[in-house]
N, C-alpha and C positions, 0 to 999 in steps of 0.2 A: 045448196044456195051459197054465193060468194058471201064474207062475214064485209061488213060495215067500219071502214078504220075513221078515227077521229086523233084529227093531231090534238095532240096534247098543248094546251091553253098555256105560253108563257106566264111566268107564278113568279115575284118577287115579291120579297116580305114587304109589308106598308113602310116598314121604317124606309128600306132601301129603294123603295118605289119612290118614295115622298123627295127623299135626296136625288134621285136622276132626275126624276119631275122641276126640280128646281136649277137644279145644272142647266138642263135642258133651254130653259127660259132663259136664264144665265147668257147660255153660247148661241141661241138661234135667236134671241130677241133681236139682235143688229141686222139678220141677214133680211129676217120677216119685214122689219122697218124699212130699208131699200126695196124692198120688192115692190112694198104697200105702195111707198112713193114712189116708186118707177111708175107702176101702174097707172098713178092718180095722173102724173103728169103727163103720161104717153097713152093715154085713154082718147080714142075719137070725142072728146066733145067737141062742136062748131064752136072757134073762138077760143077754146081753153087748151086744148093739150097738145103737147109736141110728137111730131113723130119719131122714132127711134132712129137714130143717125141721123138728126139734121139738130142745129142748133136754133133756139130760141133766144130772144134778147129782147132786157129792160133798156129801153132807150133815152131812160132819164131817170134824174138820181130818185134811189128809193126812199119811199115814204115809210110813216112808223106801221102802215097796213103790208106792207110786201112784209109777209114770212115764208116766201116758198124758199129760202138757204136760212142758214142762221148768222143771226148780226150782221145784217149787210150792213155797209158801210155809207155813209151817207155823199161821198163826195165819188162815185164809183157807181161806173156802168157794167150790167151784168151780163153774160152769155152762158143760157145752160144745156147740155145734152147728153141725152142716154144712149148710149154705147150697146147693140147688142155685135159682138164677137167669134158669133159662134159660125157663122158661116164659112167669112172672112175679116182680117183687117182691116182697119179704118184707116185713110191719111191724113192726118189732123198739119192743115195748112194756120201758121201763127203770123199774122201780119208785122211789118215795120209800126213801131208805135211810136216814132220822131219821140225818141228819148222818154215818153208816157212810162212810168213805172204799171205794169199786168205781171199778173197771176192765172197759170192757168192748172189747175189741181185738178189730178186724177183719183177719185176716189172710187174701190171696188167695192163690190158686191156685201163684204163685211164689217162697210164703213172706214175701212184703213186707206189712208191716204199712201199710194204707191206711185206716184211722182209728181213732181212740182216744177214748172217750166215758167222763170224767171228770167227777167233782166240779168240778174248778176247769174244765173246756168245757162242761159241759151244768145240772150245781147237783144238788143233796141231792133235788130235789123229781122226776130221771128225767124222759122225755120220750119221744114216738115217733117213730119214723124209719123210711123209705122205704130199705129196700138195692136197688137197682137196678143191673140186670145190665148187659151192654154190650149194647148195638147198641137196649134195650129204648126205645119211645116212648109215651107216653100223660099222664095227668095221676094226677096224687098227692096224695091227699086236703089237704083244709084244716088247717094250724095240725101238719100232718107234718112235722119234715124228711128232706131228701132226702139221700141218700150213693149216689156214684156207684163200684159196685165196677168194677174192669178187670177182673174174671173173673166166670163163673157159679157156680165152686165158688169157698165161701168158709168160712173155718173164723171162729166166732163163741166168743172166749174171756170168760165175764164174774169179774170176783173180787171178792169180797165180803169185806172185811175185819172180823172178830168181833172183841168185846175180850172174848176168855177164854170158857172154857165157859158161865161162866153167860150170857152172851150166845147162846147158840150157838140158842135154843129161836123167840129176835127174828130173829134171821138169820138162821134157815131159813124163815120164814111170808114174810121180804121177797124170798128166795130163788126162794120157789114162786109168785110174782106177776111173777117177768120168763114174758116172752110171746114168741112167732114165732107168724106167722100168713101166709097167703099175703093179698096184696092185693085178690084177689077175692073173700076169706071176709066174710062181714056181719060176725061178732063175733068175737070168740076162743074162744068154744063152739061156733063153727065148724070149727075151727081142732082141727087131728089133736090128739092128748094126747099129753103130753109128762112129764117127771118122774121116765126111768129113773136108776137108781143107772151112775155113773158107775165106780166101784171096781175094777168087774171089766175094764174094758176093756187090750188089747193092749199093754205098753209101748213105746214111741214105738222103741228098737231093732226090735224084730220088722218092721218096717215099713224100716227101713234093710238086712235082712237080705231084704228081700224083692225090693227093687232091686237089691242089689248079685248077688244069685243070676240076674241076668237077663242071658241071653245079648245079643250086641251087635246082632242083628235084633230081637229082642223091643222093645229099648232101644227103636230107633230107629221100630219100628212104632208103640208105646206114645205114644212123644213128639209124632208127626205128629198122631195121634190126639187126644190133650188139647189139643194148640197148637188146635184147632177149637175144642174147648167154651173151652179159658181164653186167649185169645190174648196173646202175646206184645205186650209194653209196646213203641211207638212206637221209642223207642231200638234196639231189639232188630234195627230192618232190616237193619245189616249184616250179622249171624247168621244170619239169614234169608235173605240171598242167599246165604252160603257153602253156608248148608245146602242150596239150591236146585240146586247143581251136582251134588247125588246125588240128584235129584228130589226131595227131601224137603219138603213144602210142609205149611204149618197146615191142617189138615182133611181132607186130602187121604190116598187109599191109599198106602202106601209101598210097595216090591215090593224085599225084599231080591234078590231074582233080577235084576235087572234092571241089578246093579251086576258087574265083572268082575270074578274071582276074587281078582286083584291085590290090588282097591280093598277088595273086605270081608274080602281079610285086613290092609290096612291100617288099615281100622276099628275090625277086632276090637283089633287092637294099642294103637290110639289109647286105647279105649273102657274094657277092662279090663285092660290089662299096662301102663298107663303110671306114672311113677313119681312119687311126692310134688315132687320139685324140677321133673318137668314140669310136674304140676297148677299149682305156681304160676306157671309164666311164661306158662300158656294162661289163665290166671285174671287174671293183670295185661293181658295181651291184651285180654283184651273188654272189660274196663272203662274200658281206653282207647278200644275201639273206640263203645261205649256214650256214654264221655265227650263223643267228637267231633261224635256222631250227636246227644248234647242239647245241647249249643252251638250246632250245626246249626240244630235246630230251636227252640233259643230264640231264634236270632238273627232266624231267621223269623217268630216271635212277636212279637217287639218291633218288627221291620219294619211286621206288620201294624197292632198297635196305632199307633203313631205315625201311619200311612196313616190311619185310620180317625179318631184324633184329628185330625187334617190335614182331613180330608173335613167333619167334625162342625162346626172355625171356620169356614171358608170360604162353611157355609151360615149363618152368622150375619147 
């Protein structure tokens, strides 16, 4: 008779458990919060949600009940849309805003803002631009430019600043002339339709209530899962290896089972029973750890460069 093997059950001490556990929450609570709110917002309800590459707009100044952004501004019309990447490219068309001061912020997957397309960087006169996903290759049209996002999902905030109602009638027709379109579309009449009312969406808590309601395998399953579509920033590898000693890998299945009883009660622990003065010193934690990993790799960077500048005289 063939003999019966049993993988042997990852085992971390409780103390060490309890500290990943908490890092853990630490590094994927930002990703999980995007997600939450991607979802809420890009959910089919009738009336309520956007769909993914099309933009959404508040068509009049927000009240103290709009909380789907934080501190909207009260003299400022809003345009929001999620970005998925992963196919292809988006062409994000930015209107002429007759001298209007707008903001159009690009924020990824881990809540870091990775570009900001302003009057004083891009001019009054708008421009088009190529958001390109990670790992994506190809060519990007003529007299486009290009912005290279680190994730596929990307939240697209634009804000349009009115002076006063009577403005409000110019700032909505420049409003309804910003664009998303996929790369492979001919035109923007290609291009899905876009234009719902923004008002009714989710306030940005509901989406924190919706993380924090989440047991500590959902957490950790949910987390492996996104780390594939939005990967983790270059710094992020020590994280990445601690997280790898509970198999937990970007993209990859996680198998709460497969950890010992010990370890995922020291998870749990870490995850959701740990206290504000712990949060902080696991939070000062990785940002040192982070720290050292981009000196690391900047040091590497500037090695190359000078190699390369080095290489460049020599063929003189």
């Amino acid at each position: 008779m063939g003999r019966t093997h049993r993988m042997e059950l990852t085992t971390l001490t409780p103390t060490k458990a309890r500290g990943l556990g908490a890092e853990a929450f630490v590094f994927g609570f930002p990703l999980l919060l995007m997600t939450a709110t991607m979802r809420r917002a890009t959910a089919p309800t009738p009336g309520r949600g956007i769909k993914p590459n099309r933009f959404g707009h508040l068509n009049r100044f927000p009240d103290p009940t709009f909380r789907a952004i934080v501190a909207a501004n009260a003299d400022t019309l809003y345009s929001l849309a999620w970005l998925d990447l992963a196919a292809e490219p988006m062409l994000l068309e930015l209107p002429d805003t007759d001298g209007r001061s707008y903001l159009m912020s690009l924020t990824d997957a881990w809540t870091n803002v990775f570009a900001s397309l302003a009057r004083h960087t891009v001019g009054d006169g708008g421009g088009t631009f190529a958001i390109v996903g990670p790992g994506w290759s190809g060519q990007i049209p003529p007299k486009v430019r290009r912005i290279n996002a680190p994730t596929n999902n990307v939240w697209a905030i634009y804000h349009l600043h009115a002076g006063g109602r009577a403005d409000l009638d110019a700032s909505r027709a420049i409003q309804q002339n910003l664009s998303l379109k996929p790369m492979g579309a001919r035109s923007v009449a290609d291009a899905p339709p876009g234009g719902i009312d923004v008002s009714a969406l989710d306030p940005l808590p509901t989406a924190h209530e919706q993380v924090m309601g989440m047991d500590a395998e959902e957490f950790l399953v949910q987390m492996a899962a996104q780390m594939g579509t939005n990967p983790p920033a270059p710094v992020d590898a020590p994280m990445l290896k601690r997280l790898a000693g509970i198999q937990l890998r970007p993209g990859a299945r996680f198998d709460w089972s497969d950890l010992s009883a010990a370890t995922r009660e020291g998870l749990i622990g870490g995850l959701f029973r740990v206290t504000e003065p712990e949060i902080e010193v696991y939070r000062d934690a990785l940002t040192d750890l982070r720290e050292r990993s981009l000196s690391a790799e900047l040091s590497r960077t500037v090695i190359a460069e000078r190699e390369e500048a080095l290489r460049s005289a020599t063929t003189w």
